[in-house]
NULUM-682761 format. One record per atom (N, C-alpha, C): residue number from 1; residue in three letters; atom name; x, y, z. Coordinates in steps of 0.02 Angstrom, whole numbers. Each point is the difference from the previous one (the first is absolute). Layout:
residues N
[site NUM,Ala,CA,[X,Y,Z]]
...
***
This chain:
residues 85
[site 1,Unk,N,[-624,-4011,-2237]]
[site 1,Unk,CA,[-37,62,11]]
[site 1,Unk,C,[-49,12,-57]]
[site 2,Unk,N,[29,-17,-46]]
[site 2,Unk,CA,[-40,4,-70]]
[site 2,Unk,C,[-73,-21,32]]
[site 3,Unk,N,[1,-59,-4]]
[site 3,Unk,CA,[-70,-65,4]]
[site 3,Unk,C,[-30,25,58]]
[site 4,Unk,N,[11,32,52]]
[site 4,Unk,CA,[-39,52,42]]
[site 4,Unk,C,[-31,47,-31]]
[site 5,Unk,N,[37,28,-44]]
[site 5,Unk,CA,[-46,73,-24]]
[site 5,Unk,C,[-50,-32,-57]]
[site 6,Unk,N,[27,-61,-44]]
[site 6,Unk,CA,[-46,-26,-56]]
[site 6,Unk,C,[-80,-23,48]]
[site 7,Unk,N,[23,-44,68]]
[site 7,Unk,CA,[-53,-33,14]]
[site 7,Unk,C,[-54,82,30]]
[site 8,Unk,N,[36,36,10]]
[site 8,Unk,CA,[-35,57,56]]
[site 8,Unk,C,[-42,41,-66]]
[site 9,Unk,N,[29,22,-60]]
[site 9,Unk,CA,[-48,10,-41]]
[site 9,Unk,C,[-40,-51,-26]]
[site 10,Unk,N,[2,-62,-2]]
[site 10,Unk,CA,[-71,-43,-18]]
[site 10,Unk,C,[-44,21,52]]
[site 11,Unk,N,[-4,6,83]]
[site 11,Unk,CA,[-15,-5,42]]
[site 11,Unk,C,[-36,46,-10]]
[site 12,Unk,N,[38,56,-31]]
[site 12,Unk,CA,[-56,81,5]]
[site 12,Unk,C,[-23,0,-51]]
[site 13,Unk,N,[-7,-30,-72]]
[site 13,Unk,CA,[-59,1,-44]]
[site 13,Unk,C,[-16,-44,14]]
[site 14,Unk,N,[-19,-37,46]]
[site 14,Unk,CA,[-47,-42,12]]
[site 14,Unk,C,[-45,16,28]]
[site 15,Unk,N,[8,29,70]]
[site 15,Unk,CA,[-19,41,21]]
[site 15,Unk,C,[-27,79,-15]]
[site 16,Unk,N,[22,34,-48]]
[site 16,Unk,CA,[-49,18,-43]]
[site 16,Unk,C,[-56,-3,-39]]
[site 17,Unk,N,[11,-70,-15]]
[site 17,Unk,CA,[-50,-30,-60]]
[site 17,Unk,C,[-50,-16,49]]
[site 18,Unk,N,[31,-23,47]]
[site 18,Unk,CA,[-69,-44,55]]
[site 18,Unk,C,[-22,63,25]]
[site 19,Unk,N,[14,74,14]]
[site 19,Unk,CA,[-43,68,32]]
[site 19,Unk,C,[-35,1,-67]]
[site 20,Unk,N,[18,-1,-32]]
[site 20,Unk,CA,[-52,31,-86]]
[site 20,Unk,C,[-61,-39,-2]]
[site 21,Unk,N,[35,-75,7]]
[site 21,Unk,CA,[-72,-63,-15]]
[site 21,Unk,C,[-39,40,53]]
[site 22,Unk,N,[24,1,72]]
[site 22,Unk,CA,[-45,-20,45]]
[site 22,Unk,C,[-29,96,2]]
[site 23,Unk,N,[-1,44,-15]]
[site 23,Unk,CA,[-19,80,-15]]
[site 23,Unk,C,[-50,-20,-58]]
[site 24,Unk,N,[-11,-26,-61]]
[site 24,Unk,CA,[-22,-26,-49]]
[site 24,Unk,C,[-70,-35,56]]
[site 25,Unk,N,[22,-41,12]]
[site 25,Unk,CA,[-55,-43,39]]
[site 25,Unk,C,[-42,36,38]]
[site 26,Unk,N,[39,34,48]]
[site 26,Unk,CA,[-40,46,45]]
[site 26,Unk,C,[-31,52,-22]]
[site 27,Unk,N,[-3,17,-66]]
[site 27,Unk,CA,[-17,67,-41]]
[site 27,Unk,C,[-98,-48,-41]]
[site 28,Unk,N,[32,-55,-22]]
[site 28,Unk,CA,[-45,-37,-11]]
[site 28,Unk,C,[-69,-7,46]]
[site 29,Unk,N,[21,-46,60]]
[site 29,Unk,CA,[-45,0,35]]
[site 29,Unk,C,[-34,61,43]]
[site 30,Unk,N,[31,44,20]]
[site 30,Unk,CA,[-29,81,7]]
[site 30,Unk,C,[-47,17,-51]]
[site 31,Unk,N,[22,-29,-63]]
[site 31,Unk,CA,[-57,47,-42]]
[site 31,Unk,C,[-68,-54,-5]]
[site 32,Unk,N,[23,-45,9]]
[site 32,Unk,CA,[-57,-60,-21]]
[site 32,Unk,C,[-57,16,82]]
[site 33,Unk,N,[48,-1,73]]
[site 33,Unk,CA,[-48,34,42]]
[site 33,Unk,C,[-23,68,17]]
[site 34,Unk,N,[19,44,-40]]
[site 34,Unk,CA,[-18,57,-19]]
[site 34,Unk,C,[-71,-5,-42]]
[site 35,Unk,N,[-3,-20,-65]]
[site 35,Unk,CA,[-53,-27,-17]]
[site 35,Unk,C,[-66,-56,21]]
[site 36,Unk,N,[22,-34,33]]
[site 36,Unk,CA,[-48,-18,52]]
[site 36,Unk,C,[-43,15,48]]
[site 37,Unk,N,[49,45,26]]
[site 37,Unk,CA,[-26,35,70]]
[site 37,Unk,C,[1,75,-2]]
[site 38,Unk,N,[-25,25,-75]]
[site 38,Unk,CA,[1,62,-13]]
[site 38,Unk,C,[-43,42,55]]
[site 39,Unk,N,[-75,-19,13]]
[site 39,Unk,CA,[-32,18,69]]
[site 39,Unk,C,[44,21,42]]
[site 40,Unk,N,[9,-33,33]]
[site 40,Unk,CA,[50,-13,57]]
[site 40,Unk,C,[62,71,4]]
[site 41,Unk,N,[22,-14,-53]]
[site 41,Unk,CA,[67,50,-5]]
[site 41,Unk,C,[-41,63,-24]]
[site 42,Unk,N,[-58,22,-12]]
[site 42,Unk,CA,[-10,65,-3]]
[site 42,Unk,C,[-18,2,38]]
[site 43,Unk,N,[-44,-9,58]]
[site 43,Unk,CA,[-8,5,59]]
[site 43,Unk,C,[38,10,48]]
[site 44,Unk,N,[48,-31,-11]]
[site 44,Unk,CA,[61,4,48]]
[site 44,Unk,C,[34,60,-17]]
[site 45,Unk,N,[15,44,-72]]
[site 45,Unk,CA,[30,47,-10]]
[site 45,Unk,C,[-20,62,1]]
[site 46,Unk,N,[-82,7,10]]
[site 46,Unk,CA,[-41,44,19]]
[site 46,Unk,C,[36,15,57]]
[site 47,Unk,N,[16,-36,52]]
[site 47,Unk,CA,[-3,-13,56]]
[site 47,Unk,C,[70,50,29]]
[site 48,Unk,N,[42,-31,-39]]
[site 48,Unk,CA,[81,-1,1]]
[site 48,Unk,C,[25,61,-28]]
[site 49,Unk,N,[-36,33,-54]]
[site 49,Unk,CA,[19,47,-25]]
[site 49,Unk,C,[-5,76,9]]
[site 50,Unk,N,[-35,17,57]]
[site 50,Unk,CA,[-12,63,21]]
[site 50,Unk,C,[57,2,57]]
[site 51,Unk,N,[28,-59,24]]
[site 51,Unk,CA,[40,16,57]]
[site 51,Unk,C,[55,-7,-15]]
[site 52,Unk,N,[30,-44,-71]]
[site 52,Unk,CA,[45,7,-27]]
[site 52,Unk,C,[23,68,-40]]
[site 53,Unk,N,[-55,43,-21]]
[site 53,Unk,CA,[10,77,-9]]
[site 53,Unk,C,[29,36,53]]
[site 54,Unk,N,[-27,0,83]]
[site 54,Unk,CA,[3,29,50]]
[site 54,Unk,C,[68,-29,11]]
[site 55,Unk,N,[55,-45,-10]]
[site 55,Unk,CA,[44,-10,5]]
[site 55,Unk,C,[33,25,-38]]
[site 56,Unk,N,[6,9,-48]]
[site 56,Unk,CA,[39,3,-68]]
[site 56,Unk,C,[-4,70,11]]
[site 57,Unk,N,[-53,43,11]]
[site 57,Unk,CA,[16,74,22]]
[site 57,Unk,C,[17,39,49]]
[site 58,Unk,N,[10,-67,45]]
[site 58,Unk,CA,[22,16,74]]
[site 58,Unk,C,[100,1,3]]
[site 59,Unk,N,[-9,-67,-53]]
[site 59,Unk,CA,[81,4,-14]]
[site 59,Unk,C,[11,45,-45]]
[site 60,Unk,N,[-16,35,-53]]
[site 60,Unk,CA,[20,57,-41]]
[site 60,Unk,C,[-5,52,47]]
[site 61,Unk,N,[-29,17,40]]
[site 61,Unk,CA,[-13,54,41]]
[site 61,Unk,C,[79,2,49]]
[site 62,Unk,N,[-18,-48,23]]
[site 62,Unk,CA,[67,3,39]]
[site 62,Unk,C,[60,-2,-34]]
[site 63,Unk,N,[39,-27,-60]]
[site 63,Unk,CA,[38,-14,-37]]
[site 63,Unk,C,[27,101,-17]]
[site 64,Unk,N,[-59,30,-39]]
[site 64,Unk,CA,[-7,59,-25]]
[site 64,Unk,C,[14,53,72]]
[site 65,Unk,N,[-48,-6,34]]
[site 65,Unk,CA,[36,45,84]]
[site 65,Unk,C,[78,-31,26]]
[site 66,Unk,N,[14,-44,-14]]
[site 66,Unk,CA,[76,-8,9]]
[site 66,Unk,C,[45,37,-39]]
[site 67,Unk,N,[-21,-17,-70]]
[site 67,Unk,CA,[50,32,-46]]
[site 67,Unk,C,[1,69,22]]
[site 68,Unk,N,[-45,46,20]]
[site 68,Unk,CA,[-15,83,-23]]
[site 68,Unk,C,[26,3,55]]
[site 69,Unk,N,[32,-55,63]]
[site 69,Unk,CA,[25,12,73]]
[site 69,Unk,C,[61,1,-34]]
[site 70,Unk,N,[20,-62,-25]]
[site 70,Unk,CA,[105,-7,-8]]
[site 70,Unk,C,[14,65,-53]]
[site 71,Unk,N,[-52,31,-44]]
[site 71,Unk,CA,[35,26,-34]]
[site 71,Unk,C,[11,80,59]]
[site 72,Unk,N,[-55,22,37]]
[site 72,Unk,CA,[16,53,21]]
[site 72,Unk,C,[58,-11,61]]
[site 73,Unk,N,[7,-56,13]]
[site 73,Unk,CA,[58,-18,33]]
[site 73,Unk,C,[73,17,-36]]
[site 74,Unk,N,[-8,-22,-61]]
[site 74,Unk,CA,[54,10,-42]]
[site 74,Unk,C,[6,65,4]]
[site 75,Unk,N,[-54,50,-7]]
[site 75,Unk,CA,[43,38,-15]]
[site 75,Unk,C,[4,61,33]]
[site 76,Unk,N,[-21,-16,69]]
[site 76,Unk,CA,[2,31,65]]
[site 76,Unk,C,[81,-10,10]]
[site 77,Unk,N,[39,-63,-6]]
[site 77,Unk,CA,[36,-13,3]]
[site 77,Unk,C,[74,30,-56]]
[site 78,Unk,N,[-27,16,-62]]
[site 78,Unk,CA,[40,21,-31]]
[site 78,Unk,C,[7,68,-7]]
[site 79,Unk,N,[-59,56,39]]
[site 79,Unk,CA,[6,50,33]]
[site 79,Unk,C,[43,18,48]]
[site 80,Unk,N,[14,-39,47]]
[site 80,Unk,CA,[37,-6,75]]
[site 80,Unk,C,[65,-13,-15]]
[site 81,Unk,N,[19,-60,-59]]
[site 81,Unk,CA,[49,-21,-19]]
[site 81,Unk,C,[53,32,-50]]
[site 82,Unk,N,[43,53,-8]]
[site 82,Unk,CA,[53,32,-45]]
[site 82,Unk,C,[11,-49,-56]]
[site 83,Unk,N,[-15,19,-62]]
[site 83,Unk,CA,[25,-69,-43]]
[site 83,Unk,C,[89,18,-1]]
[site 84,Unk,N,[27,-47,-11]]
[site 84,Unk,CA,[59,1,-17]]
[site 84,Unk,C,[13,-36,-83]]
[site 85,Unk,N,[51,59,-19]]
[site 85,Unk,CA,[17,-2,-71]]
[site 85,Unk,C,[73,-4,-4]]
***
């Protein structure tokens, strides 16, 4: 049972090490085509970014009208409800 659990942790820092290299790598080449194709990606974020606002305040909007719903739920509910002590 031992040599199961020894081999199963090599297995998972290995596997760690190989997400790090390969996050490392991918962080690399993002920035190297980031710099390349700087054009490109502001253009594209001109693009991307007014509707990614209209989202982002569409989900706060709704997020915020939920809450101000469960709370008057709550305490519609703890009106109706006798506490017990």
């Amino acid at each position: 049972m031992s040599a199961v659990k020894k081999t199963l942790k090599e297995v998972m820092k290995v596997s760690n090490v190989s997400g790090i290299v390969i996050g490392i790598l991918v962080i690399i080449i993002g920035l190297f085509l980031l710099v390349n194709w700087w054009h490109s990606f502001a253009v594209m974020f001109k693009g991307i970014f007014p509707i990614l606002l209209i989202l982002i305040g569409a989900g706060a909007l709704i997020y915020f009208i939920s809450e101000i719903k469960s709370k008057a739920e709550i305490a519609k509910e703890e009106k109706t409800t006798p506490e017990q002590k």
